[in-house]
Structures are given as structure tokens and as C-alpha cells.
C-alpha positions as CSV (number, residue, x, y, z in Angstrom):
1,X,0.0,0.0,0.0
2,X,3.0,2.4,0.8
3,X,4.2,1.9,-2.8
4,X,0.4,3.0,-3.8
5,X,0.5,5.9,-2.1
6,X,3.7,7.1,-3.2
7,X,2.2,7.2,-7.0
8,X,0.9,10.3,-9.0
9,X,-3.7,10.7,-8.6
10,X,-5.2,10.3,-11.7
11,X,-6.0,13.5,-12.9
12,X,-2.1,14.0,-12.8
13,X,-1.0,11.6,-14.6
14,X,-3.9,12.2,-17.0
15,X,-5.8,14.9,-18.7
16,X,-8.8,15.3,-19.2
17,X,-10.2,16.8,-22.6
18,X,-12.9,19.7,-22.4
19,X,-16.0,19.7,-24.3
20,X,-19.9,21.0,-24.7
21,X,-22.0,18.9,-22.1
22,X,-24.7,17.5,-24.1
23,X,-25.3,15.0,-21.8
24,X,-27.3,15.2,-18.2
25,X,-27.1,12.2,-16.4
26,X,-28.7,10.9,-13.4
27,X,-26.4,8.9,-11.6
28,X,-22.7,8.2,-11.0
29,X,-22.5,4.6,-9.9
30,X,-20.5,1.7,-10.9
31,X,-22.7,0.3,-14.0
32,X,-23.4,4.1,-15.7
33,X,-19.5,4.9,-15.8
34,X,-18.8,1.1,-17.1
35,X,-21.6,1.4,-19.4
36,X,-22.8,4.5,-20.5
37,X,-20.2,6.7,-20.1
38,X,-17.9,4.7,-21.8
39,X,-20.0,4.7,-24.9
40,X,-20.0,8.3,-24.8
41,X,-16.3,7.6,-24.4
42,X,-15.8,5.7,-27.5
43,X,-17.8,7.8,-29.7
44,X,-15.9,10.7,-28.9
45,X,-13.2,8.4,-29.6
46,X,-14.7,7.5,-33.1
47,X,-15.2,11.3,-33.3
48,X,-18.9,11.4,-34.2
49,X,-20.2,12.7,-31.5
50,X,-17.7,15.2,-29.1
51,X,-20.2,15.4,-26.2
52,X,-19.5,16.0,-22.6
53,X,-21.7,14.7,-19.5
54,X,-22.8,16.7,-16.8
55,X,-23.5,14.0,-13.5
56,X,-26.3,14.7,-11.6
57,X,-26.0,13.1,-7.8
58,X,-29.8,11.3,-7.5
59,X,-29.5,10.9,-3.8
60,X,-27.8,13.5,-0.8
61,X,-24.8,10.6,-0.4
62,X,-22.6,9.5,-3.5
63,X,-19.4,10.0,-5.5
64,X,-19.7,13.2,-7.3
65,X,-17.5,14.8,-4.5
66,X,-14.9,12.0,-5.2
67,X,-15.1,11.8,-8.8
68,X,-15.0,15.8,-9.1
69,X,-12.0,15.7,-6.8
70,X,-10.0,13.0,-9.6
71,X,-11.0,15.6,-12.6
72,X,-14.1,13.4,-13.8
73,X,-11.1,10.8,-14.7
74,X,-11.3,7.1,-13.7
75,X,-10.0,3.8,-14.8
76,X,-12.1,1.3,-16.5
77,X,-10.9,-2.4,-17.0
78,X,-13.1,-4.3,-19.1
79,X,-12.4,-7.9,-18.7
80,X,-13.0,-11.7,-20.0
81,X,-13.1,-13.7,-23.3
82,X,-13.1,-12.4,-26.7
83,X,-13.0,-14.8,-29.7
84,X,-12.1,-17.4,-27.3
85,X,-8.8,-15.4,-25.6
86,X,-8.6,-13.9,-21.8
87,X,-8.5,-10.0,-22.6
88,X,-8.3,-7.7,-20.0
89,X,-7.7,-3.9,-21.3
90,X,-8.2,-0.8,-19.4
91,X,-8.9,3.0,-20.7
92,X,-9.2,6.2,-18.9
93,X,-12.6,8.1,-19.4
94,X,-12.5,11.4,-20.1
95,X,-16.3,12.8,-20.9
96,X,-17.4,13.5,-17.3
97,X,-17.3,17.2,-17.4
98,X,-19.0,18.7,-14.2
99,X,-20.9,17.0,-11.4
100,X,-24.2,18.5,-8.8
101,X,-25.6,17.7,-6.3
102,X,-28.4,19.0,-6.4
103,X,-29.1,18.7,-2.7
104,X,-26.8,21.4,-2.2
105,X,-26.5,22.8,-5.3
106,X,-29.9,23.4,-6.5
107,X,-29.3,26.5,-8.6
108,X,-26.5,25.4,-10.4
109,X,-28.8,22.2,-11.1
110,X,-31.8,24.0,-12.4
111,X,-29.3,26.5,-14.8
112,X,-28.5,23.6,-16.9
113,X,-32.0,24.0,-17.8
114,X,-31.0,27.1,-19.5
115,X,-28.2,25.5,-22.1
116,X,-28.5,25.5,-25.8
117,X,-26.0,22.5,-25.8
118,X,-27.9,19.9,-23.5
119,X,-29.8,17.6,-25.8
120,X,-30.1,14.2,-23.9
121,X,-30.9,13.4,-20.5
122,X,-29.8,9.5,-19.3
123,X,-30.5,8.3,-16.0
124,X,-30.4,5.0,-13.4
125,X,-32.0,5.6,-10.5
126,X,-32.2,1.9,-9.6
127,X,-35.3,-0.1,-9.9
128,X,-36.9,2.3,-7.1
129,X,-36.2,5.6,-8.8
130,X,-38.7,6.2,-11.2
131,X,-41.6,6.2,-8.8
132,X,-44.9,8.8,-8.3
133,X,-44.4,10.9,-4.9
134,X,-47.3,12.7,-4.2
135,X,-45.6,14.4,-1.8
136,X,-42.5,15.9,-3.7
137,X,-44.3,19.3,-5.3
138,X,-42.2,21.9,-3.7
139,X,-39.8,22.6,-6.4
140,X,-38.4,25.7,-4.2
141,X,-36.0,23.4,-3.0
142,X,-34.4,20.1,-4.7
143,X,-37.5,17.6,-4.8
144,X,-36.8,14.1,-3.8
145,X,-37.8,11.8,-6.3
146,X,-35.6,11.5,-9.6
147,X,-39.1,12.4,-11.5
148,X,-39.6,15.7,-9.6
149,X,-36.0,16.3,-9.6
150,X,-36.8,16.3,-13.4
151,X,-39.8,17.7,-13.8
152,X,-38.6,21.2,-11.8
153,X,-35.5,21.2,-14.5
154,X,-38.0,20.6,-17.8
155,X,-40.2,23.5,-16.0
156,X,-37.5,25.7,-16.2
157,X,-36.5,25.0,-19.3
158,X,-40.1,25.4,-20.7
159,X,-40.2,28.3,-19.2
160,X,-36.8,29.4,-21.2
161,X,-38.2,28.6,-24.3
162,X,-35.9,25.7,-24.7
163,X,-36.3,22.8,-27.0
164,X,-37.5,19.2,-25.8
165,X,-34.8,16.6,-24.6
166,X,-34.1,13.2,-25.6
167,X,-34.9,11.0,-22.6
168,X,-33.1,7.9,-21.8
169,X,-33.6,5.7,-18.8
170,X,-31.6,2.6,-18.4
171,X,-33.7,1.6,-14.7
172,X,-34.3,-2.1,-15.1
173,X,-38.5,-1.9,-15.5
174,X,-40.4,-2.8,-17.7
175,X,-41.3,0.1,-20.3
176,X,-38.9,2.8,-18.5
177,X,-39.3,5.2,-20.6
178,X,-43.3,5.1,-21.0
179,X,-43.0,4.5,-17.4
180,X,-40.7,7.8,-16.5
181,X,-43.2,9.8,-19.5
182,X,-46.4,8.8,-17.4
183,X,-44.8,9.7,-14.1
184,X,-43.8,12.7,-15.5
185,X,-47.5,13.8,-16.7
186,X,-49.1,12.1,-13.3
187,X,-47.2,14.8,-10.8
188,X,-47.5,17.6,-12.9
189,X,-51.1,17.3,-12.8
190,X,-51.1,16.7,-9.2
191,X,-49.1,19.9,-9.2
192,X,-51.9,21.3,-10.9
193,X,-49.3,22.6,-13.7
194,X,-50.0,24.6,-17.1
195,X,-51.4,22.3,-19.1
196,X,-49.5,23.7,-21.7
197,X,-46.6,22.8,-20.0
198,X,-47.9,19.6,-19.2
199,X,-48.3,19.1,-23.3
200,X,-45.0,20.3,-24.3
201,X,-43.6,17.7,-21.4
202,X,-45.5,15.1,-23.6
203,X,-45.0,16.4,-26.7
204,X,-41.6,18.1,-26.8
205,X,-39.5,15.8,-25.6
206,X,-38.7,12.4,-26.8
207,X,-38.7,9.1,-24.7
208,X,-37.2,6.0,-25.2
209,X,-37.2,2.5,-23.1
210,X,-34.1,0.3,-23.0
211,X,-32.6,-2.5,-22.3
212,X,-29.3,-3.0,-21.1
213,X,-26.6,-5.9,-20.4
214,X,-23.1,-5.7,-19.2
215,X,-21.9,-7.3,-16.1
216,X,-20.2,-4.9,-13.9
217,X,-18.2,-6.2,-10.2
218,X,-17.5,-2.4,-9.5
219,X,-14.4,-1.5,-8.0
220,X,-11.8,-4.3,-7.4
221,X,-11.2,-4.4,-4.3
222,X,-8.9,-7.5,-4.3
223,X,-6.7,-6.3,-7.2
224,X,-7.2,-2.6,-6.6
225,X,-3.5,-2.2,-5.6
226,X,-1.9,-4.4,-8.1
227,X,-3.9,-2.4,-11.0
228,X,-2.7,1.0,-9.6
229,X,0.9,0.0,-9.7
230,X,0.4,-1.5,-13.2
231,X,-1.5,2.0,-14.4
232,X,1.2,4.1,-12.5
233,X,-1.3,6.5,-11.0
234,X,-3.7,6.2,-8.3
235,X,-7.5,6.0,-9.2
236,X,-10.5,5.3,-5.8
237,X,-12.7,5.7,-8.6
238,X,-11.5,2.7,-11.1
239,X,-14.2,0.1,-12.2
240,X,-14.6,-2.6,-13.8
241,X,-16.8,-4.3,-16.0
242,X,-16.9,-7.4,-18.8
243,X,-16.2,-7.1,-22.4
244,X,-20.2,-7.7,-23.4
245,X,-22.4,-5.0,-23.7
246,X,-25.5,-4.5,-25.3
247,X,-28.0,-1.5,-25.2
248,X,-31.0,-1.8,-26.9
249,X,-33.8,1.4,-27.2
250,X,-36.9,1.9,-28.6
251,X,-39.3,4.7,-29.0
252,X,-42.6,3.1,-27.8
253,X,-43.5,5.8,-25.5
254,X,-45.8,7.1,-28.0
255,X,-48.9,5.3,-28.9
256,X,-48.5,6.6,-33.4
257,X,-46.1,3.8,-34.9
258,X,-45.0,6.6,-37.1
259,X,-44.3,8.9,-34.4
260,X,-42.2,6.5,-33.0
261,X,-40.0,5.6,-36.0
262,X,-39.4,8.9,-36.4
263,X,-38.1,9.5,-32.9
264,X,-35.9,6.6,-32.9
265,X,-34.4,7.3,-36.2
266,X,-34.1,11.1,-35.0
267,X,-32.2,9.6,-31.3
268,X,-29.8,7.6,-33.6
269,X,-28.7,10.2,-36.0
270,X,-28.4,12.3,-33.1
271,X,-26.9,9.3,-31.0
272,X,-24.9,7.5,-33.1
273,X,-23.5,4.7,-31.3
274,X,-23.6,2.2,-34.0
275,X,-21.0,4.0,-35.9
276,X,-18.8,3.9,-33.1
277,X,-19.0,-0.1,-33.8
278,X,-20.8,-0.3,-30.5
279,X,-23.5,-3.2,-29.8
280,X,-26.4,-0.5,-29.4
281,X,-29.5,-1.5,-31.3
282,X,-32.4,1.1,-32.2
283,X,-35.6,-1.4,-32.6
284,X,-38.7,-1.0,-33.6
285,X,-39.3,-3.2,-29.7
286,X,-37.5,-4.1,-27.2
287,X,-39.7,-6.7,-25.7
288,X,-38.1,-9.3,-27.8
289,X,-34.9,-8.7,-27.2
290,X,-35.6,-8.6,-23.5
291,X,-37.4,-12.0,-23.9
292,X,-33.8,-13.1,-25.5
293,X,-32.6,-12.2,-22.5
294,X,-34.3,-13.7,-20.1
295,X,-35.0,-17.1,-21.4
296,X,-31.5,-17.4,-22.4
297,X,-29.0,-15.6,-19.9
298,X,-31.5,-15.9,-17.0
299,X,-33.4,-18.7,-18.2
300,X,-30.2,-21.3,-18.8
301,X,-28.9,-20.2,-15.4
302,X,-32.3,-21.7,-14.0
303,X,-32.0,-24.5,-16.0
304,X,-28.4,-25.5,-15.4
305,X,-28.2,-24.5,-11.4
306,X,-29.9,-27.9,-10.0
307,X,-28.7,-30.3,-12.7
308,X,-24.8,-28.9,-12.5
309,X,-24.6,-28.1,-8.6
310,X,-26.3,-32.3,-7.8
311,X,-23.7,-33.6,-10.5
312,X,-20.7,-32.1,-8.4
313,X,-20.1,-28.6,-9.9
314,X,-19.6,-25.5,-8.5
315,X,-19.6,-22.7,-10.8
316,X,-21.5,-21.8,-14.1
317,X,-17.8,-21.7,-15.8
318,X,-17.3,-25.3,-14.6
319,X,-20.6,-26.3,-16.1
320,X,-19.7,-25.2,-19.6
321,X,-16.5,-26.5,-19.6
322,X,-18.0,-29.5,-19.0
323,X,-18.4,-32.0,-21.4
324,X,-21.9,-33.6,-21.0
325,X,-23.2,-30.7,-19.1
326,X,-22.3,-27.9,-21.5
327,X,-23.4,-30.4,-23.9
328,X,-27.0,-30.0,-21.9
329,X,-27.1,-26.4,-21.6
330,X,-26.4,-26.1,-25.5
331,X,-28.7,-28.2,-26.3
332,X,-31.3,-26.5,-24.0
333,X,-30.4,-23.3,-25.7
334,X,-30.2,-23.7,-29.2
335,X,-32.6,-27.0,-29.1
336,X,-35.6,-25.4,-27.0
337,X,-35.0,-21.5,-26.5
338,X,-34.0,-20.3,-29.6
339,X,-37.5,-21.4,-31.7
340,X,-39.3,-19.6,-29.2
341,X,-38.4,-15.9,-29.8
342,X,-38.7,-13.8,-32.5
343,X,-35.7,-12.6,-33.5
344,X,-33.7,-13.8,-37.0
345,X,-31.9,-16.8,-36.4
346,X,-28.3,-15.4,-37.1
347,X,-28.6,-12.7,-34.3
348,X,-30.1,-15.5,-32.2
349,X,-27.2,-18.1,-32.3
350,X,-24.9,-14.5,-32.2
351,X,-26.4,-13.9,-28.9
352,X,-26.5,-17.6,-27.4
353,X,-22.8,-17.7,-28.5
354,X,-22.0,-14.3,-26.9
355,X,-23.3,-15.6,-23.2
356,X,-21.5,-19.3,-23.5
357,X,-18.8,-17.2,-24.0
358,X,-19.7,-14.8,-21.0
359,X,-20.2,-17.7,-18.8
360,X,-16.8,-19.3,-19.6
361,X,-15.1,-15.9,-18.0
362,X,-11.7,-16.8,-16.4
363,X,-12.3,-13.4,-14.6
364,X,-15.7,-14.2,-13.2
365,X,-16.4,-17.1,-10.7
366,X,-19.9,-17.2,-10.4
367,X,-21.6,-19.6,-7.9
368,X,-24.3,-21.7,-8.7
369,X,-25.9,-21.5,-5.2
370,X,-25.8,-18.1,-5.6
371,X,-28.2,-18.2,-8.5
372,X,-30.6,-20.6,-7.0
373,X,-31.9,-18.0,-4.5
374,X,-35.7,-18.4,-5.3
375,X,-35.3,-21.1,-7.6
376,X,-39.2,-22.0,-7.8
377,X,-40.3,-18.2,-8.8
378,X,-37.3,-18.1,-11.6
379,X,-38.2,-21.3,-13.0
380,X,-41.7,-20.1,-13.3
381,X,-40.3,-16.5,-14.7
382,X,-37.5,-17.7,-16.8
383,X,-38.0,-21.1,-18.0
384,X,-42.0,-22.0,-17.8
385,X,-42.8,-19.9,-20.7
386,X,-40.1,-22.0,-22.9
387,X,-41.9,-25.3,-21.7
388,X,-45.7,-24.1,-22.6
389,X,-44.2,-22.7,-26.3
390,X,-42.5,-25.7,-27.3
391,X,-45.7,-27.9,-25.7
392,X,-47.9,-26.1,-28.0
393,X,-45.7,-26.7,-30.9
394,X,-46.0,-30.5,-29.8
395,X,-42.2,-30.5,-28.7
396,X,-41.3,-32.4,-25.6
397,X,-38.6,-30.1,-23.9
398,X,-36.9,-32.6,-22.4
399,X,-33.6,-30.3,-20.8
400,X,-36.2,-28.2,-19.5
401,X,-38.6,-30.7,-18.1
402,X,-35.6,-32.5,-16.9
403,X,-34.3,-29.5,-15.0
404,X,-37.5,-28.7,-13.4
405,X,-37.0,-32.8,-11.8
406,X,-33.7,-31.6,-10.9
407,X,-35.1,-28.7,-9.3
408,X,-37.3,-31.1,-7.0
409,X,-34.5,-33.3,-6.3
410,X,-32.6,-30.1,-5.5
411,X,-35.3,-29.2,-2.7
412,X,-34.4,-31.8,-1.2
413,X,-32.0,-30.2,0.4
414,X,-29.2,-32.9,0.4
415,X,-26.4,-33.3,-2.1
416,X,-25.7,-37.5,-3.2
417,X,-21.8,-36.7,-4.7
418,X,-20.9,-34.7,-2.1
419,X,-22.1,-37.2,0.9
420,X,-25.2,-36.1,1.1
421,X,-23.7,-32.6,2.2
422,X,-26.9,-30.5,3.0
423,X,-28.1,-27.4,0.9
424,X,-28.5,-24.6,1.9
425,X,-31.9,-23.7,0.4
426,X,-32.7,-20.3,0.3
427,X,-36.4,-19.6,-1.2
428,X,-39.8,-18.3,0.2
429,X,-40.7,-20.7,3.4
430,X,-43.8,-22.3,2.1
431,X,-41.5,-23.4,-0.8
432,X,-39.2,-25.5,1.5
433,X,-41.5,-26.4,3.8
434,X,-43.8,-27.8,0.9
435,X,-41.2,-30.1,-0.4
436,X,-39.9,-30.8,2.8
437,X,-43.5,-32.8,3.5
438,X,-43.3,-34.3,0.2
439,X,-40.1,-35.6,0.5
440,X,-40.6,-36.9,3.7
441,X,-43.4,-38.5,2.5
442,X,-41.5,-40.1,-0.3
443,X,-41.3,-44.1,-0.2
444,X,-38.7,-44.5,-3.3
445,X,-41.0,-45.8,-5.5
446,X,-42.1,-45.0,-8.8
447,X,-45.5,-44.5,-7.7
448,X,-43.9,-42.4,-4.7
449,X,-42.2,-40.5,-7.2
450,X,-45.8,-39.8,-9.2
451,X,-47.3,-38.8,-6.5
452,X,-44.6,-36.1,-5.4
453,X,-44.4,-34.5,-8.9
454,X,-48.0,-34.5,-9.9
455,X,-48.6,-32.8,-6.6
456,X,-46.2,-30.2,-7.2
457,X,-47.1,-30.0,-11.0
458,X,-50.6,-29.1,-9.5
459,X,-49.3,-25.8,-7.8
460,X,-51.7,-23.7,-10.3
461,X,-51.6,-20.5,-7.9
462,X,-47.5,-20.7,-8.6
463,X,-47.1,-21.7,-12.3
464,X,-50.5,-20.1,-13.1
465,X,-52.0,-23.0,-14.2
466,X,-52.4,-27.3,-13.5
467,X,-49.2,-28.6,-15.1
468,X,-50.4,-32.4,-14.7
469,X,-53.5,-31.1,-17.4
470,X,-50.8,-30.8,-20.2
471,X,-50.4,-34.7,-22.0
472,X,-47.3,-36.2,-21.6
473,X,-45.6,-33.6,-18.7
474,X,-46.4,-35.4,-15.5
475,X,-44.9,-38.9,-17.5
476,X,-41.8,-37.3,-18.2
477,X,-40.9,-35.8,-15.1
478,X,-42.0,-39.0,-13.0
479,X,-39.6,-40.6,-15.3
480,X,-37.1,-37.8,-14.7
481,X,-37.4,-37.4,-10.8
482,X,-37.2,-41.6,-10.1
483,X,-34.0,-41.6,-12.1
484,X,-32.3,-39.3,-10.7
485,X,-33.9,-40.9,-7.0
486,X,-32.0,-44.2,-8.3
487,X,-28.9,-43.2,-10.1
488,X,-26.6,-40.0,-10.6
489,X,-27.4,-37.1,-12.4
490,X,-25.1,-37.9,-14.6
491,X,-26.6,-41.0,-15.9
492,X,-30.2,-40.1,-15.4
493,X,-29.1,-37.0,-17.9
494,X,-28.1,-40.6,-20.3
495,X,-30.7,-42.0,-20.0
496,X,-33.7,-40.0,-20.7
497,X,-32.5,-36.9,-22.1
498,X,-31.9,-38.2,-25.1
């Protein structure tokens, strides 16, 4: 640590480069500088866009101080397999120009209201943040909520005779940008506001909802002081984040199709990532992409946890790496998922490619118990919907079936290959204590093993419906669950998923 402290801060060992803040942005954590900002990075970079970002503090406590203290420089280390190879590279980001708070610094907050230059305003606020507080309506002060916090700033700029902004939320809901529009409209009528105002906050300024995807540790804290003495400099502000990214945006904040192309095709001239060679997608809908997303990322992390973690494995690397279980989690994939969604079959096997490769990250050790939190509700979220499709195509999605017998083996709560180490089950109680009466009452027959699965096939209030009612699905899950009651995982995996 000595030698640490003995190196040059960042800001003067680097410079940073000075520019017209285009950008507001509502946040200053980990994933917007990993993910955001260094798309704004590497367009500058690519020179077709030479914007600056102004970083807006959402809550009282955060890192604009710090970051503001470094220059608006900070390290980012983007890390894990490209085209097969370990990469790890690192750049400084440079587009951070000024930083609020607007807790203290209202004033200064609001006069960036009053600047031709601003066009786009990007925020994550968490999951939380874009939220209707009836109470935040005195805009004399710095309102509370990130809506009000942005509805005081559009007020003033209305009232400036300022043009609309391009609004682009990255909070992970569904329709965040419909969703932040609504919110929008909802307090300023509780405000009673001009409706005029009210229209031009509708009308005037453009709304997009996204979806984003990069995986991003933060700050690493167990390799913090061997990175600083590899960069040379000292950096409290470095993160990092893995190679992936995708950002996809639509315009379906407005209910005129036409309206909509038009905005999206106005945000990407304006916004033009893809000519940076960035993986930012401007759809006509992001819900497919999102479905992508979950069925495949989330939904193959469902499927493999119970299967890998009662055959012996660890980690979701481990599992890939694996001949006959990477071999099953393929097969799931491009076998069961892919058919499902509608997305062109190129970009499809792209994408399933892209997370193999994401879960084979030397970088990354990812534990399979600690996906399995809630196991039963992701199933139902992530998987289910995969099992009805291919049901009512007359496919028998046997990985998936077979997974969800793993998953009731997995409730068990004991582990076979490891001497029958216990598990450390982790869902809502009535879950566990369900299966814990139904395993009990188990006899190791086949007709014990009917009994168990048709009972929890018949959940309807959980999967939304009677699974048994579906021909052929209580059959093969029996068959699945005795198996793997009589011999490993391994070979129960031989011998019916075929």
C-alpha cells in the first residue's frame, strides 16, 4: 500500500479533454461509468459525436465529490473472453465534465435548464427511482424523487423557451421510458401545472425505453493495488466491468407507430453509437430482445443450477466447460429456446454464442448456489414460458422438463456426490417447507415418485396453471425425478434426455 500511495492521482498523470455537455445524467454509480459513459467515451473516440456529460448526484450521499476531486477521470478495466482469448484492457474516461448535487446545489442544477448544448438526458435511478411521490411538489427546494427532480429542470427550461430533450432511462423496469413519461404527466397534474406545460412535457421531448446488459463487479477491491501499480497512478474511482455490452432502445413511449420511427431514427442520427461499432441496437421493440434475454441468460442459469450443482459442480464456468453438461445447456439453448423468440436466427445463435462465452469468463467465478436463491419463482419467470411454447408446438422439452425434476430433487435439500452434504436452500418458506413434507413422505417408489411431482405440478396458484393437465408432462418428469432418486445425475441426464 506504501508503494500505492507514493504514485501520482489520476488526474495528474492524465488529462482530461474539455468539451460541450450535451449530456445530463442521473447517476454516478458503478454500471453508468462502465456502461454508459464509456459509450459516450468511444464515440468521442470515433469522433462522431464530441459530447461531454454533466453528472447529476440522484440521492444526498454519492461519489460526485470524489469523482470531481479525480477531474471526472477514472480507470475502466473491461475484462473476460473475446474470440475465445482472456482479454483484460483498461482506458481512462475522459467525458465527465462537471458534477451537482443537487441537494446542495440546486441552482446550479436548475441553470443547466438554461443551455443551448444539452440535448439528452440519461439516467439509473435503480429499480426504485422512477416512482410517483405525491408528496415531492415543492420545487423551491431540490425535490426528492428523480421524477420531480426532473420535472422542476424541464419547468424551467419550458419556461426558457428551450427545445424538448431526448430521454433515456436505463432503470431495469419494464417500459422505462413510457413508465418515467407517465410519471412525469401524473405529478405535474397533481401539481396542478400549465397544461400547456404539461403538453410540451409530452409532446416536446422524446422518450425511449431500454434495455441494457453488461456485467459490472464495481471497484476491485482485491486487485485494486496491483492495477494502480500497473497504471502508474492512483485512481479510488476505477471500475470494472466485462467485455459484453448490449444496449437496446426503442421509442414506444408514443402510442403513433410513425411517431415513434421517427423519434428513434431522430435519437440515432443524433446518438450514433452504431457508428462507433458499438453493440447499441435502435428497434422498432425491445420486448423481444428482453425476452432473449431472459430465457436465455436468466433462463439457462435456472435450467443448469440444479442439474450442475447435484452432479458435483460448483460454478456456471465449470458447467460449460464440462463435457456432458455444457453439452445439456447447448442443447437447451439452441434446441428449446431459440424457436421460441422472434428474433432472426443469425442474431439468435450471435447472442447464445455471446453468453457461452460470458459464462466461460476466467475473470468471473460465479456460484451456482448463488443463483438458486428463489429457484421456484425463476423457473416459473425464466424457464416456464419456454416449456408451454414448445408444448404447444408438440415438442417435448426434455432439458427443460428434466431441469425442473432436478429442481425437486434439488429441494431436497441434500447433495448425493458430495455425501449427502446438506443445501442450503434459500427460497420463500412455504416453498421449502412444501417439499420438505413431500419428500418426507417419499417411499422410493415409482409411484412415490408420481405422487410427489404430480402434486407439485398441481401448484396452479404458482405456475398459473395445473401442469399435470398438459399430455405427456407429468410422464416425463416422474420418469425424470425416479432416475435421478436411483442413479446420478449424470446418468439419469443418459438415460432420458436423449
Amino acid at each position: 500500500m506504501e508503494n500505492v500511495k507514493a504514485l501520482p492521482a489520476i488526474n495528474v498523470a492524465n488529462k482530461k479533454k474539455d468539451m460541450k455537455v450535451k449530456v445530463m445524467q442521473f447517476g454516478e454509480g458503478n454500471f453508468l461509468r462502465a456502461f454508459v459513459d464509456w459509450i459516450i467515451n468511444s464515440m468521442n473516440k470515433a469522433n462522431v459525436f464530441d459530447g461531454g456529460v454533466v453528472v447529476v448526484q440522484p440521492m444526498p450521499f454519492g461519489r460526485c465529490k470524489e469523482l470531481n476531486e479525480a477531474d471526472g477521470l477514472y480507470t475502466l478495466y473491461l475484462q473476460g473472453l473475446q474470440n475465445g482469448k482472456a482479454v483484460r484492457e483498461h482506458e481512462v474516461i475522459n467525458c465527465l465534465q462537471d458534477f451537482i448535487n443537487p441537494f446542495d446545489e440546486y441552482d446550479k442544477y436548475l441553470s443547466y435548464a438554461l443551455s443551448d448544448d444539452l440535448e439528452f438526458v440519461i439516467s439509473n435511478t435503480t429499480e426504485a427511482g422512477i416512482t410517483f411521490d405525491p408528496n415531492d411538489t415543492d420545487f423551491s427546494k431540490c425535490p426528492t424523487s428523480y421524477p420531480g427532480k426532473l420535472l422542476a429542470f424541464l419547468e424551467k427550461r419550458y419556461l426558457a423557451h428551450k427545445k424538448g430533450l431526448y430521454i433515456i432511462p436505463c432503470e431495469l423496469i419494464d417500459h422505462n421510458g413510457a413508465t418515467l413519461k407517465e410519471t412525469l404527466v401524473k405529478l405535474a397534474k397533481h401539481r396542478n401545472m400549465d397544461p400547456e406545460f404539461i403538453n410540451w412535457v409530452e409532446t416536446e421531448n422524446k422518450y425511449y425505453n431500454t434495455l441494457v446488459d453488461r456485467i459490472v463487479p464495481g471497484y476491485p477491491r482485491n486487485d485494486a493495488e496491483a492495477f494502480q501499480l500497473d497504471l502508474g497512478y492512483q485512481d479510488q474511482n476505477m471500475v470494472v466491468g466485462e467485455i459484453f455490452h448490449l444496449w437496446c432502445i426503442d421509442a414506444q413511449s408514443v402510442p403513433c407507430p410513425e411517431c415513434a420511427k421517427k423519434n428513434l431514427e431522430e435519437l440515432k442520427s443524433k446518438f450514433p453509437c452504431d457508428k462507433a461499432g458499438l453493440n447499441v441496437l435502435f428497434v422498432d421493440s425491445i420486448v423481444p430482445y428482453k425476452q432473449r434475454k431472459v430465457k436465455i441468460l436468466n433462463g439457462s442459469h435456472t435450467t443448469l443450477v440444479p442439474v450442475s450443482y447435484l452432479s458435483g459442480i460448483d460454478t456456471v464456468r465449470e458447467t460449460i466447460e464440462d463435457a456432458e453438461l455444457g453439452k445439456f445447456v447447448r442443447e437447451f439453448i439452441f434446441d428449446e429456446v431459440i424457436p421460441t423468440i422472434d428474433i432472426p436466427h443469425d442474431q439468435m445463435v450471435a447472442y447464445s454464442n455471446s453468453v457461452l462465452e460470458r459464462y466461460m469468463n476466467p475473470y468471473v467465478r460465479h456460484e451456482l448456489m448463488s443463483i438458486a436463491l428463489n429457484s421456484c419463482s425463476k423457473y416459473k419467470e425464466r424457464v416456464l414460458p419456454t416449456v408451454l411454447q414448445n408444448l404447444e408446438k408438440g415438442v417435448m422439452p426434455k432439458h427443460a422438463l428434466f431441469s425442473l425434476a432436478a429442481l425437486m430433487t434439488f429441494y431436497k435439500g441434500v447433495r448425493p456426490i458430495c455425501d449427502n452434504q446438506a443445501i442450503a436452500l434459500n427460497d420463500d418458506p412455504k416453498h421449502i417447507e412444501n417439499f420438505k413434507n413431500l419428500w418426507n413422505e417419499y417411499d422410493g417408489t415409482k409411484e412415490g415418485a408420481r405422487k410427489l411431482v404430480s402434486t407439485v405440478l398441481g401448484w396452479s396458484a404458482h405456475w398459473g396453471k395445473d401442469l399435470n393437465t398438459i399430455p405427456g408432462v407429468t410422464d416425463f418428469v416422474t420418469e425424470a425425478l425416479y432416475l435421478q432418486q436411483t442413479m446420478t445425475m449424470r446418468e439419469a441426464i443418459k438415460a432420458i434426455v436423449k
